[in-house]
N, CA, C and O atoms as a printed pandas DataFrame, in Angstrom:
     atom_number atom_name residue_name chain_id  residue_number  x_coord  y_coord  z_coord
0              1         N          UNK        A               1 -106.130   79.111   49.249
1              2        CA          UNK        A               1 -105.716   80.150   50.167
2              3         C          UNK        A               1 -104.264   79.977   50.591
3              4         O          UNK        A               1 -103.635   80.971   50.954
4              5         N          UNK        A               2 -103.619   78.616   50.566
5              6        CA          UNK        A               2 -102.432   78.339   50.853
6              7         C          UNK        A               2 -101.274   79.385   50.092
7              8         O          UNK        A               2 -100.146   79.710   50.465
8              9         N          UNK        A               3 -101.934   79.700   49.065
9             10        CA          UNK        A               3 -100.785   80.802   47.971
10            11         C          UNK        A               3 -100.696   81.965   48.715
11            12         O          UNK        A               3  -99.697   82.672   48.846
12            13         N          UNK        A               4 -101.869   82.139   49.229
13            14        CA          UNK        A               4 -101.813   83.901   49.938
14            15         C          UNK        A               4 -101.575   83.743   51.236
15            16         O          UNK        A               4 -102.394   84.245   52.006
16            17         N          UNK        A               5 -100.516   83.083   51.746
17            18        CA          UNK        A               5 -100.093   82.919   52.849
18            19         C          UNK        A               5  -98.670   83.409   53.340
19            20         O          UNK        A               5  -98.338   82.318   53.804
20            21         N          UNK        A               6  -97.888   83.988   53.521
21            22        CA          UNK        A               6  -96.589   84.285   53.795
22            23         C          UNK        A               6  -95.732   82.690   54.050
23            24         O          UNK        A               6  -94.556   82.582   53.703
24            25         N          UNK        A               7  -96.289   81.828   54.522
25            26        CA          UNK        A               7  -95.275   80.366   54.736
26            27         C          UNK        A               7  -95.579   79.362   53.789
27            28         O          UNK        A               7  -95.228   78.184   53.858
28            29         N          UNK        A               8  -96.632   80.194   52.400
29            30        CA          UNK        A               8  -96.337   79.146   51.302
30            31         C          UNK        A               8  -95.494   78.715   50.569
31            32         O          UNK        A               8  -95.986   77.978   49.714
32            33         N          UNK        A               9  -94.059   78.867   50.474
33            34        CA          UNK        A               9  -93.275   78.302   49.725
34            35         C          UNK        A               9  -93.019   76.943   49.907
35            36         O          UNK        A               9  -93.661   76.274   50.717
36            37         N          UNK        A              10  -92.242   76.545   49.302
37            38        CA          UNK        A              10  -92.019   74.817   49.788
38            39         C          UNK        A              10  -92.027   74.390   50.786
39            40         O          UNK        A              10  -92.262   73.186   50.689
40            41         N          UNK        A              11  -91.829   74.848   52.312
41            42        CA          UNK        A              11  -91.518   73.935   53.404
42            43         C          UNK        A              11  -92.762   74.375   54.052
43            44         O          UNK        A              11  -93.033   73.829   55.122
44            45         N          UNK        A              12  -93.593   75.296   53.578
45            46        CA          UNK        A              12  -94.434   75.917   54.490
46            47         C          UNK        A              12  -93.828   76.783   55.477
47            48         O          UNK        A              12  -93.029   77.668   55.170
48            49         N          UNK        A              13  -94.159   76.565   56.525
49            50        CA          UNK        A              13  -93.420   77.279   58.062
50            51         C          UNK        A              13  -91.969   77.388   57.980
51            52         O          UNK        A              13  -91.286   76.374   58.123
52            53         N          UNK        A              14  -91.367   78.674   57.735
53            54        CA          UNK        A              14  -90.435   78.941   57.965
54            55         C          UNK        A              14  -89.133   78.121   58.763
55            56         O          UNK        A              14  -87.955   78.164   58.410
56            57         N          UNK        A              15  -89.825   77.189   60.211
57            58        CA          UNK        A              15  -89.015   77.252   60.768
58            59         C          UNK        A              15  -88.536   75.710   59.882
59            60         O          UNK        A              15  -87.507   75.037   59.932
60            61         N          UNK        A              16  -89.622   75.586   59.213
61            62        CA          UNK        A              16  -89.387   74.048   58.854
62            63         C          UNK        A              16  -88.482   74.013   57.287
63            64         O          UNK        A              16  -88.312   73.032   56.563
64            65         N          UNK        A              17  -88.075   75.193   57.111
65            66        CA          UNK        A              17  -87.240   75.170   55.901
66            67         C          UNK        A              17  -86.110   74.440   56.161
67            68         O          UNK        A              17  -85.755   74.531   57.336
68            69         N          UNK        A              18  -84.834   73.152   54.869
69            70        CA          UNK        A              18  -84.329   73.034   55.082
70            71         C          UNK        A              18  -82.906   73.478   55.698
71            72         O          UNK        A              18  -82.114   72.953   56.481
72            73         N          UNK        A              19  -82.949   74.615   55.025
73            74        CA          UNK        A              19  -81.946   75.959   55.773
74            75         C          UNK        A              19  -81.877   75.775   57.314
75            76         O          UNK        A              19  -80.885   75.799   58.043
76            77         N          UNK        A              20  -83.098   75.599   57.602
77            78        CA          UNK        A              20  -83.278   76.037   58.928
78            79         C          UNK        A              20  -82.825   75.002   60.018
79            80         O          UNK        A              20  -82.700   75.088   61.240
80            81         N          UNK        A              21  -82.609   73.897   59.025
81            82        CA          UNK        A              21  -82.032   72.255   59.888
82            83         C          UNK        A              21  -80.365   72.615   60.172
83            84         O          UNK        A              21  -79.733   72.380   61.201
84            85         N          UNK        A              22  -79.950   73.168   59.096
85            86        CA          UNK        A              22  -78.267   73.464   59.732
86            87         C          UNK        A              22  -78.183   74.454   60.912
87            88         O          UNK        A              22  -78.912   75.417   61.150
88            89         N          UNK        A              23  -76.984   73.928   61.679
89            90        CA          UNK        A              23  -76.508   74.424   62.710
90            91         C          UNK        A              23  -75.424   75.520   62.211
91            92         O          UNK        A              23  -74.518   75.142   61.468
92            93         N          UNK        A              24  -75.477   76.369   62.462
93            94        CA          UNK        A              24  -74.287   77.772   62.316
94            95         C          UNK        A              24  -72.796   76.481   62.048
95            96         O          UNK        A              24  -72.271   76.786   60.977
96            97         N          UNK        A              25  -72.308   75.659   62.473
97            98        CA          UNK        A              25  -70.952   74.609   62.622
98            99         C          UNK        A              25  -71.504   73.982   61.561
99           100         O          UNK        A              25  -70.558   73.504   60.936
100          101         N          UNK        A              26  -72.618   73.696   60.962
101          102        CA          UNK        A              26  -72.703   72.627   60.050
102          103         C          UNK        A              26  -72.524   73.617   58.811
103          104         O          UNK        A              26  -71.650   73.207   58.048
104          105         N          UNK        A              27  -73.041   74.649   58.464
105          106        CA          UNK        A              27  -73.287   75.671   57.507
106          107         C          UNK        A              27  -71.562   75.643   57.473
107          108         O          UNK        A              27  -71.023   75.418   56.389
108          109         N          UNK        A              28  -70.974   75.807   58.325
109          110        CA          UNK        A              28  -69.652   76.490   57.994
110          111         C          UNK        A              28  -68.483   75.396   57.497
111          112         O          UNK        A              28  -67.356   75.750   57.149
112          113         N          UNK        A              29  -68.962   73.953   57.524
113          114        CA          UNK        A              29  -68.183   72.573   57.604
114          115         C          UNK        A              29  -68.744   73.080   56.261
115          116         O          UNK        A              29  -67.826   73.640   55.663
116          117         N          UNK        A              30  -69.887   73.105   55.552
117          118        CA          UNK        A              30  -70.557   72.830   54.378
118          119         C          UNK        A              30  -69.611   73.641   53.460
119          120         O          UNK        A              30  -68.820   73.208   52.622
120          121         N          UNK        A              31  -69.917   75.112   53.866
121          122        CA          UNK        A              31  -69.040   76.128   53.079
122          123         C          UNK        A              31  -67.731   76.235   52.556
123          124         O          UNK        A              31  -67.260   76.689   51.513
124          125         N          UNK        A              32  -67.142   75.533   53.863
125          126        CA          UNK        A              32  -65.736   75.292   53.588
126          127         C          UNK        A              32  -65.623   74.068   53.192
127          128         O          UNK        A              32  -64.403   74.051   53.029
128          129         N          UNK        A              33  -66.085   72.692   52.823
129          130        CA          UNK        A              33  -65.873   71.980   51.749
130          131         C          UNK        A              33  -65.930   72.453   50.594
131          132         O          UNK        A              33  -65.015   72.299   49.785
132          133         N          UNK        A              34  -67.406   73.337   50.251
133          134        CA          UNK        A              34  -67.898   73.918   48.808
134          135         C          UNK        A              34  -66.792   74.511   48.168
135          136         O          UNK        A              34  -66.619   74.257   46.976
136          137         N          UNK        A              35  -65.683   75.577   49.013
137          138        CA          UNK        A              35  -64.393   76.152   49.055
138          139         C          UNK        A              35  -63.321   75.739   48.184
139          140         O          UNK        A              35  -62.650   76.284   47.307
140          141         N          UNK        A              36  -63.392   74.413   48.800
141          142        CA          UNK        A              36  -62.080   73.665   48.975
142          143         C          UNK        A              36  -62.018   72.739   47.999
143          144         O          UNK        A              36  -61.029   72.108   47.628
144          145         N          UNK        A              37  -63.838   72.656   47.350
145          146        CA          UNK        A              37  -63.892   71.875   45.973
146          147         C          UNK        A              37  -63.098   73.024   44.913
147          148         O          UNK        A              37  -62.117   72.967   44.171
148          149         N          UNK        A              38  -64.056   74.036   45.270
149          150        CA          UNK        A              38  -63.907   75.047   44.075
150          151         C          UNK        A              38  -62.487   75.572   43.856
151          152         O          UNK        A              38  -61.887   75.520   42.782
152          153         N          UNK        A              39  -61.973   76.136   45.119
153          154        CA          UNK        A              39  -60.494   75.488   44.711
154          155         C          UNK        A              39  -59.690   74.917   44.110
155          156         O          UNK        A              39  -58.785   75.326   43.382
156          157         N          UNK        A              40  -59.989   73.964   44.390
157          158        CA          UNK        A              40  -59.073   72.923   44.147
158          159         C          UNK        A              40  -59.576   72.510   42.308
159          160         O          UNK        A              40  -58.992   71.762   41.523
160          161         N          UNK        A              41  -60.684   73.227   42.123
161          162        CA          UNK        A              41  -61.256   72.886   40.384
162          163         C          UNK        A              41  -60.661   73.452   39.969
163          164         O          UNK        A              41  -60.054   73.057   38.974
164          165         N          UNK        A              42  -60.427   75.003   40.589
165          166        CA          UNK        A              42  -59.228   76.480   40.025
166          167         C          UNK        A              42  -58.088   75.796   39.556
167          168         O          UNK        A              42  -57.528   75.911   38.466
168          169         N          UNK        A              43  -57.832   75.121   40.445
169          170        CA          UNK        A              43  -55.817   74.914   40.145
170          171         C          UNK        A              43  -56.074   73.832   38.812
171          172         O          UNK        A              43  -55.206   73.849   37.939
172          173         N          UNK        A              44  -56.802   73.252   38.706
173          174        CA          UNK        A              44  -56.700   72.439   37.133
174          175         C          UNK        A              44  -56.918   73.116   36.215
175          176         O          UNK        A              44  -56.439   72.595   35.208
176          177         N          UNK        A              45  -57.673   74.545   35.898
177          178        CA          UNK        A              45  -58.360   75.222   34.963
178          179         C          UNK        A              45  -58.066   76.647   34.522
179          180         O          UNK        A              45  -58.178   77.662   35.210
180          181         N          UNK        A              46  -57.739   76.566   33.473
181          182        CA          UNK        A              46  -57.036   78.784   32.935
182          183         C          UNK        A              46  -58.292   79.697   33.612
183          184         O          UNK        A              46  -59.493   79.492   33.787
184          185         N          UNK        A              47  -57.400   80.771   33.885
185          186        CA          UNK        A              47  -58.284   81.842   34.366
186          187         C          UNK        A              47  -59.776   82.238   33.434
187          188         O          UNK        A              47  -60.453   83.185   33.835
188          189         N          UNK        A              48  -60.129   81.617   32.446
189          190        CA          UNK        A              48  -60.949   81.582   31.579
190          191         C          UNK        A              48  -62.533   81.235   32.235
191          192         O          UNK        A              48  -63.642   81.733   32.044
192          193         N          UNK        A              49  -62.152   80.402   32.879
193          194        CA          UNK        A              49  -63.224   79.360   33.280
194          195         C          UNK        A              49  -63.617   80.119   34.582
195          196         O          UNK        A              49  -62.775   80.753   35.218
196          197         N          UNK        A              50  -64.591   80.055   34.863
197          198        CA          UNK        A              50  -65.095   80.724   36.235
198          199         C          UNK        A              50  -65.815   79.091   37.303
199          200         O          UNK        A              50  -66.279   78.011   36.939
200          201         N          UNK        A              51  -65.639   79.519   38.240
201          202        CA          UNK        A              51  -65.627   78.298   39.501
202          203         C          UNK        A              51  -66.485   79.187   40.414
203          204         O          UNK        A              51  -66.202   80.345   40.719
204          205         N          UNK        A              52  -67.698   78.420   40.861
205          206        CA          UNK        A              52  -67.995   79.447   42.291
206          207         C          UNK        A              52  -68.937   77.891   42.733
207          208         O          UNK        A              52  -69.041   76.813   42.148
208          209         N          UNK        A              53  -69.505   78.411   44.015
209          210        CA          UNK        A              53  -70.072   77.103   44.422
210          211         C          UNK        A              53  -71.588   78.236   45.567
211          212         O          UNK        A              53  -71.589   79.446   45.793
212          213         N          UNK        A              54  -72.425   77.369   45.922
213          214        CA          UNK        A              54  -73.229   78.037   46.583
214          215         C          UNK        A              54  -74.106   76.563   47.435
215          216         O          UNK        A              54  -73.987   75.382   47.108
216          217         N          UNK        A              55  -75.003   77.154   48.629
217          218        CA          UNK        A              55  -75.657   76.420   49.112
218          219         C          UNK        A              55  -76.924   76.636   49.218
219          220         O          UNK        A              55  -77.259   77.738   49.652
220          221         N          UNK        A              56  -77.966   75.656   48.855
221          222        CA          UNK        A              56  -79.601   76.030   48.692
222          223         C          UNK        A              56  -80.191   75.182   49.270
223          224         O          UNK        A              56  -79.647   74.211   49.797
224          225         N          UNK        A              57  -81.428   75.418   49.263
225          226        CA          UNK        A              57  -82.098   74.126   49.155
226          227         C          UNK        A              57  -83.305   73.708   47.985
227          228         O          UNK        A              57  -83.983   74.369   47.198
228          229         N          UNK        A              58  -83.199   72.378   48.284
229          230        CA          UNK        A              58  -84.022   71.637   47.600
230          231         C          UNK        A              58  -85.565   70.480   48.023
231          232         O          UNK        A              58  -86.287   70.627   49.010
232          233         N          UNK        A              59  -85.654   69.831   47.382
233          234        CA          UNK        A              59  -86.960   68.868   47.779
234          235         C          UNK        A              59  -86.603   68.022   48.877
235          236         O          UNK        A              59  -87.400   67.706   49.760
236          237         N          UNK        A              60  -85.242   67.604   48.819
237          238        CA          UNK        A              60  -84.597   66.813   49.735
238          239         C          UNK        A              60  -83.732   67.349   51.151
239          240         O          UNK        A              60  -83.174   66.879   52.142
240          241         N          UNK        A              61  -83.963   68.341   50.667
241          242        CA          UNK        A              61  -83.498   69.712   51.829
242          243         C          UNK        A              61  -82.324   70.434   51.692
243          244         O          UNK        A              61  -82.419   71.195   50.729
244          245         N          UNK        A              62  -81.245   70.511   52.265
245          246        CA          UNK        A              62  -80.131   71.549   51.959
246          247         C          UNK        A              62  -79.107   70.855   51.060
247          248         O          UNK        A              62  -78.541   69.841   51.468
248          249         N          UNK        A              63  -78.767   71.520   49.480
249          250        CA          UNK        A              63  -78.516   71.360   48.772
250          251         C          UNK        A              63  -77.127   71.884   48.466
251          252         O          UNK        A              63  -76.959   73.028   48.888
252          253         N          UNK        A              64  -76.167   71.390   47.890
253          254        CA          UNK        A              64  -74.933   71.580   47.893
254          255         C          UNK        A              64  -74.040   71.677   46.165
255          256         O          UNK        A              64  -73.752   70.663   45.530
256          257         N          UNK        A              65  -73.834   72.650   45.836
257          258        CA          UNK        A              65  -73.570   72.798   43.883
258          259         C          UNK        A              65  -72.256   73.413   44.065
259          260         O          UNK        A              65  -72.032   74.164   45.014
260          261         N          UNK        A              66  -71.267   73.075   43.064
261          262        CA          UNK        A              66  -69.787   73.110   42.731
262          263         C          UNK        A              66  -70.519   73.445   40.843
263          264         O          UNK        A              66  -70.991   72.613   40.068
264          265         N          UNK        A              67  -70.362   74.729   40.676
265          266        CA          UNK        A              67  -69.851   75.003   39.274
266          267         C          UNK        A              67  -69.074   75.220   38.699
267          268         O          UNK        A              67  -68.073   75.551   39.334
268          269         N          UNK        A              68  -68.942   75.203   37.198
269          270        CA          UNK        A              68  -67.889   75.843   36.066
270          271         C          UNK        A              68  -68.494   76.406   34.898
271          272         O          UNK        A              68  -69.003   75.651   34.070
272          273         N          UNK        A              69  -68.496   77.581   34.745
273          274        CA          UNK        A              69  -68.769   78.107   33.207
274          275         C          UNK        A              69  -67.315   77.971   32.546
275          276         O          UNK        A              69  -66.272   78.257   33.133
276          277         N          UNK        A              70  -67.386   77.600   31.533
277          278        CA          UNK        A              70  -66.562   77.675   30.990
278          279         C          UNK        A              70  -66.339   78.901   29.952
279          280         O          UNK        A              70  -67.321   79.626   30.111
280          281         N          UNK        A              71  -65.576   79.409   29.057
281          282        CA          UNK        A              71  -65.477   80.093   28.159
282          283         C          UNK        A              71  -66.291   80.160   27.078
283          284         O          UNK        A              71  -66.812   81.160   26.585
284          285         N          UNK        A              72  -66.401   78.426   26.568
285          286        CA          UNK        A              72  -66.906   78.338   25.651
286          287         C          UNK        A              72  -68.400   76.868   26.142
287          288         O          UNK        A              72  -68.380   76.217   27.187
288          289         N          UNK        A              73  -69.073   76.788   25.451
289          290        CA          UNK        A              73  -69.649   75.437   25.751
290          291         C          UNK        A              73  -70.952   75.790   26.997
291          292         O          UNK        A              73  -71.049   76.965   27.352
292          293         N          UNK        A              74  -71.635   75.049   27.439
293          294        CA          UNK        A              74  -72.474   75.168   28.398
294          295         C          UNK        A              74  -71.761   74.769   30.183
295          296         O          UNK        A              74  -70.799   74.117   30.588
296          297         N          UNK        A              75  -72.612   75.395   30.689
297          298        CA          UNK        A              75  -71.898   75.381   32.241
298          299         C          UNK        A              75  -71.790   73.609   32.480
299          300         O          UNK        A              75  -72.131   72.759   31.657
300          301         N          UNK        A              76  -71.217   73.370   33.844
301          302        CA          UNK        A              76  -71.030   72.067   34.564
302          303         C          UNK        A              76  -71.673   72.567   35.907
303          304         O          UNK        A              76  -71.920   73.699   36.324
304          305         N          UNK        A              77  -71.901   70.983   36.570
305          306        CA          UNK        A              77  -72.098   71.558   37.765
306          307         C          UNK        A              77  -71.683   70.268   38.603
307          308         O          UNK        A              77  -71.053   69.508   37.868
308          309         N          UNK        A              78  -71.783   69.907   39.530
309          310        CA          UNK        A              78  -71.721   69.083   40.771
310          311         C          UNK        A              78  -72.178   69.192   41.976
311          312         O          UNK        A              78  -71.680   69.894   42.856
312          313         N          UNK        A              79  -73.619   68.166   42.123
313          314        CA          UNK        A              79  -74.335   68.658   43.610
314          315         C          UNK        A              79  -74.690   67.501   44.346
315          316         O          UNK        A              79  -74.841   66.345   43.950
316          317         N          UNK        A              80  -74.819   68.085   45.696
317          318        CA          UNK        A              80  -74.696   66.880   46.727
318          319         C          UNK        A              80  -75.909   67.284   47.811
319          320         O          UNK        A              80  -76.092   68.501   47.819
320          321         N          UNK        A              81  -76.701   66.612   48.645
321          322        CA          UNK        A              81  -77.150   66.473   49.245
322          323         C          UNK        A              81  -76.373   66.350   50.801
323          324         O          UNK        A              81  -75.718   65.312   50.701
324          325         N          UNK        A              82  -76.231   66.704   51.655
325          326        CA          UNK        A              82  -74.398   66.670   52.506
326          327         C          UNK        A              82  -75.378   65.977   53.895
327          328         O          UNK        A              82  -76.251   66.515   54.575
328          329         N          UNK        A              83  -74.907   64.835   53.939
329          330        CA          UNK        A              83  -75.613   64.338   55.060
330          331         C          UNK        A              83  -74.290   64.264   56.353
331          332         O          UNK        A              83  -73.386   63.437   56.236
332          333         N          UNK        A              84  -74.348   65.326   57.658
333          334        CA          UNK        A              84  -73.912   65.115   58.580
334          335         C          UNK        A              84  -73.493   64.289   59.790
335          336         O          UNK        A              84  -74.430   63.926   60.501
336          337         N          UNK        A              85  -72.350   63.946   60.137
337          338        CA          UNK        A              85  -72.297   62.945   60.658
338          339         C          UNK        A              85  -71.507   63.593   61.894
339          340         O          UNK        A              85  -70.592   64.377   61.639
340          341         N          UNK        A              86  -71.796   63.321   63.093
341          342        CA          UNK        A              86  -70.988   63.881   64.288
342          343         C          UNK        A              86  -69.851   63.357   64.651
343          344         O          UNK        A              86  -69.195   63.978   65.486
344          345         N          UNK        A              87  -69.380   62.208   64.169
345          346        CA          UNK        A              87  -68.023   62.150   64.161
346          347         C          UNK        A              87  -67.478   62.709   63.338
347          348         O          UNK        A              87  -66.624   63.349   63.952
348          349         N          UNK        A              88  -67.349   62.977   62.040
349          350        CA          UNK        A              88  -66.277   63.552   60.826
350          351         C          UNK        A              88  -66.525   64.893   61.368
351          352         O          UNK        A              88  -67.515   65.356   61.933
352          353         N          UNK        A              89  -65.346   65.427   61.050
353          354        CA          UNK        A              89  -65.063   66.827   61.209
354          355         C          UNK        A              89  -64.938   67.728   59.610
355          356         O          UNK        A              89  -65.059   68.941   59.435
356          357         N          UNK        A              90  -64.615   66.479   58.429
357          358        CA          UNK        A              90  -64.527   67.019   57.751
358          359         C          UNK        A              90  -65.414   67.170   57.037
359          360         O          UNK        A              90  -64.917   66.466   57.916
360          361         N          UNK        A              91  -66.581   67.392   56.079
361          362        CA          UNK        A              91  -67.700   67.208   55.486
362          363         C          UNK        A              91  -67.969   66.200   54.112
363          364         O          UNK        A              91  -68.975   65.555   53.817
364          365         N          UNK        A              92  -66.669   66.332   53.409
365          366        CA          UNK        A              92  -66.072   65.852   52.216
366          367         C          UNK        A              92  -64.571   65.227   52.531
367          368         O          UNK        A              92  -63.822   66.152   52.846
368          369         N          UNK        A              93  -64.101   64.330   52.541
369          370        CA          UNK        A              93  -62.945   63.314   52.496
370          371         C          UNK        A              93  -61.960   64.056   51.252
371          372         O          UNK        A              93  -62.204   64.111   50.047
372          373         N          UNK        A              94  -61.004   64.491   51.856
373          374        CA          UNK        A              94  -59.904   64.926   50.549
374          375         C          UNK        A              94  -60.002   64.401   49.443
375          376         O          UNK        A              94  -59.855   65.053   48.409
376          377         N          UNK        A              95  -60.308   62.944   49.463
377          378        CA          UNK        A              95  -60.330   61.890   47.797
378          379         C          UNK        A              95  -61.351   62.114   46.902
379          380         O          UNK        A              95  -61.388   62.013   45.676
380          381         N          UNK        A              96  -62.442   62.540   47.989
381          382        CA          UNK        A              96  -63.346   62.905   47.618
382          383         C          UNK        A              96  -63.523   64.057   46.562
383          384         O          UNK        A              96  -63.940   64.092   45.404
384          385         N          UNK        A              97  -62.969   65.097   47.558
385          386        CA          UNK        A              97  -62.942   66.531   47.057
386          387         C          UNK        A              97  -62.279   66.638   45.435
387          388         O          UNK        A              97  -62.845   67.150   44.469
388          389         N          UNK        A              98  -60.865   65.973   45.457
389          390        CA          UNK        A              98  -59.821   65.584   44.367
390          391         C          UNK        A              98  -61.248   64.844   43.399
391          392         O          UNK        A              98  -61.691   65.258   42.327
392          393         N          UNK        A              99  -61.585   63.994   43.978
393          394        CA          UNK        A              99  -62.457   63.481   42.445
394          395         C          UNK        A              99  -63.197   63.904   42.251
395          396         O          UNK        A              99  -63.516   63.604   41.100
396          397         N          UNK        A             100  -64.216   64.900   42.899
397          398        CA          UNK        A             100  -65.083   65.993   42.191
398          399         C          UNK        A             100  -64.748   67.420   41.257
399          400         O          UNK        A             100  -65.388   67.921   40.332
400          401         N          UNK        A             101  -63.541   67.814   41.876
401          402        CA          UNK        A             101  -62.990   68.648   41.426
402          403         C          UNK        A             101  -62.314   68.114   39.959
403          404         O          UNK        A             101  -62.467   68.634   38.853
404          405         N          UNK        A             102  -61.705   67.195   40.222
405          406        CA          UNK        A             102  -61.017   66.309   38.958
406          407         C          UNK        A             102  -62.429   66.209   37.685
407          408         O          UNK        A             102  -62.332   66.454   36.482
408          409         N          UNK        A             103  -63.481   65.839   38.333
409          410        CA          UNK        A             103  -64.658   65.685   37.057
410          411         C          UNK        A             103  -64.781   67.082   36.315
411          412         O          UNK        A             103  -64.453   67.490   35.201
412          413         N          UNK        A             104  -65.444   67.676   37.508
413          414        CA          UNK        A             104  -65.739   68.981   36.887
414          415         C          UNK        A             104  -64.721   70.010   35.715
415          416         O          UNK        A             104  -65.045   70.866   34.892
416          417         N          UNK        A             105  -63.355   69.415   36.140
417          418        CA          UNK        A             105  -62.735   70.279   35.381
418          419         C          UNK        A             105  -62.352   69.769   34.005
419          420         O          UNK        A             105  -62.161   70.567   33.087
420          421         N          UNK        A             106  -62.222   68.335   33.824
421          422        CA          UNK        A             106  -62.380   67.947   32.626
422          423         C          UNK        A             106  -63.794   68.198   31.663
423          424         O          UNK        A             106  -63.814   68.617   30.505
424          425         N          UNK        A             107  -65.118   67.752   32.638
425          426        CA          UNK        A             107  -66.333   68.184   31.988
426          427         C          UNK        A             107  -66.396   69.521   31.550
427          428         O          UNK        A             107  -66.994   69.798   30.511
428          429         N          UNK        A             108  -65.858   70.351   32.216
429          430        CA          UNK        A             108  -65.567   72.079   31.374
430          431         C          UNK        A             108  -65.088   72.130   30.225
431          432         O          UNK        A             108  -65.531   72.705   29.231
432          433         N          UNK        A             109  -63.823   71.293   30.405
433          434        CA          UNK        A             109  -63.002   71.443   29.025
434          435         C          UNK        A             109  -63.106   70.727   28.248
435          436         O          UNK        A             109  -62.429   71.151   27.311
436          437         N          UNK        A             110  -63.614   69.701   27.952
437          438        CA          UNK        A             110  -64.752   69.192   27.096
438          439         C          UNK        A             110  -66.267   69.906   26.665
439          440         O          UNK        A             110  -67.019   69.809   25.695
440          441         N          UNK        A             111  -66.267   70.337   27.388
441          442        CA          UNK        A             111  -67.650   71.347   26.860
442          443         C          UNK        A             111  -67.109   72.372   25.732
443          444         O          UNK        A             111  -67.678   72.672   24.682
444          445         N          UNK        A             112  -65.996   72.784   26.166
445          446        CA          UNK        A             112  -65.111   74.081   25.700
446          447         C          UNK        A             112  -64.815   73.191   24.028
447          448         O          UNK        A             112  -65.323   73.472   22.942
448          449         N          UNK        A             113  -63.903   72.166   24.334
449          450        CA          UNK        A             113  -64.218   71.152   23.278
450          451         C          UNK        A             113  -65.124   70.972   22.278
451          452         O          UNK        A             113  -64.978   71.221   21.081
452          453         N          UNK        A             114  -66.359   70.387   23.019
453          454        CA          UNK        A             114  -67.315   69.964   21.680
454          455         C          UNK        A             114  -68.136   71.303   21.312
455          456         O          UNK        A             114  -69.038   71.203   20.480
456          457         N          UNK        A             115  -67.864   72.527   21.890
457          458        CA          UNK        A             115  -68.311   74.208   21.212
458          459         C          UNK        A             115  -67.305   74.322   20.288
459          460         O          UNK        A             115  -67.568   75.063   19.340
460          461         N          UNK        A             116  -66.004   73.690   20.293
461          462        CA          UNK        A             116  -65.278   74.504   19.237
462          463         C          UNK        A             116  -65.207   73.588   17.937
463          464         O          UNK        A             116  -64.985   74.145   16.862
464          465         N          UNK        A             117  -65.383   72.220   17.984
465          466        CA          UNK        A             117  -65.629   71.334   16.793
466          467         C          UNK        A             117  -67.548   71.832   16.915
467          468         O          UNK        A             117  -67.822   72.858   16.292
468          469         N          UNK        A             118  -67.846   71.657   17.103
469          470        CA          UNK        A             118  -69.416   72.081   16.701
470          471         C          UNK        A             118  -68.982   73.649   15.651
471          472         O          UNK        A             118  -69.627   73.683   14.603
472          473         N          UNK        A             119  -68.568   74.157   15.739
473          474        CA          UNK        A             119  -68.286   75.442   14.957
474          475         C          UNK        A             119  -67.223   75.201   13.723
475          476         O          UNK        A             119  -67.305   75.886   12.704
476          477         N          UNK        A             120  -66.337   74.299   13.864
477          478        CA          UNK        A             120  -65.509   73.893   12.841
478          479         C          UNK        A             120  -66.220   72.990   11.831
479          480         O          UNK        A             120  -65.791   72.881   10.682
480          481         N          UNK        A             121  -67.435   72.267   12.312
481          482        CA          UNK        A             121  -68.357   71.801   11.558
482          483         C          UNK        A             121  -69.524   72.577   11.185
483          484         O          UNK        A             121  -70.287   71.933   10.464
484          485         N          UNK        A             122  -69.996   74.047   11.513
485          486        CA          UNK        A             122  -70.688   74.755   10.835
486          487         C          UNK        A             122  -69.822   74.779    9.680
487          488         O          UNK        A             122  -68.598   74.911    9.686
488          489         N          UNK        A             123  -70.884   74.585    8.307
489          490        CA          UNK        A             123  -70.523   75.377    7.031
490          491         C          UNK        A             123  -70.139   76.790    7.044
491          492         O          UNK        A             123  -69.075   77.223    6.603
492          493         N          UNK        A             124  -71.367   77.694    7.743
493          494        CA          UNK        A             124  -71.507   78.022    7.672
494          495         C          UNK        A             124  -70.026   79.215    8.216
495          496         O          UNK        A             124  -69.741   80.284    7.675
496          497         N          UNK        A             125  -69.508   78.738    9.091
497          498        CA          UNK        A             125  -68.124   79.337    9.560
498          499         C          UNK        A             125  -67.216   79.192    8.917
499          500         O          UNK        A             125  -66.231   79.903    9.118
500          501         N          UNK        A             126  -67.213   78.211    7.901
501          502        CA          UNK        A             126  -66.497   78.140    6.797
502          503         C          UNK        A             126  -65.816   79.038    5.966
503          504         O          UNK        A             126  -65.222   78.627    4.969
């Protein structure tokens, strides 16, 4: 009977969704890191590549993803679990941000990479 219930999804009770643990200030610390990754992935990468980032949740509760499709190759991603702390103001540490952003954008263009030797090694493109 639990299926035919309106609060069967994962958390059950609505109020108990992880969504529902952020504070309006925490959502917006979150967002604007997610931002400031994706950003900052832009400035390494040709207008080719698409960057967006979003916030969900998961098993572990509110969930945090930095993507890249690239042109060619299969997507990237980068996700975090964002555990709050009432002293930092910032959510993500600049060095931080720089070395996620720094992964992701090489892992793109390497993807972009091993799609275009994967095709130079079809015969069949031959």
């Amino acid at each position: 009977m639990n299926g035919n219930t309106p609060y069967a999804g994962p958390g059950g009770d609505p109020q108990n969704e992880p969504d529902a643990e952020l504070t309006p200030e925490q959502r917006r610390a979150l967002r604007d890191s997610l931002a400031r990754i994706a950003a900052q992935t832009r400035e390494y990468l040709p207008d080719e590549y698409v960057v967006g980032a979003e916030i969900g949740s998961g098993h572990d509760g509110t969930r945090a993803t930095v993507a890249v499709r690239p042109p060619a190759g299969n997507p990237v991603s980068a996700g975090f679990t964002p555990e709050f702390d009432e002293e930092e103001s910032d959510l993500v540490p600049a060095d931080e941000r720089a070395e996620v952003a720094q992964g992701l954008a090489a892992s793109a263009a390497l993807q972009v990479k091993q799609a275009f030797q994967k095709r130079s090694d079809d015969p069949i493109a031959k």
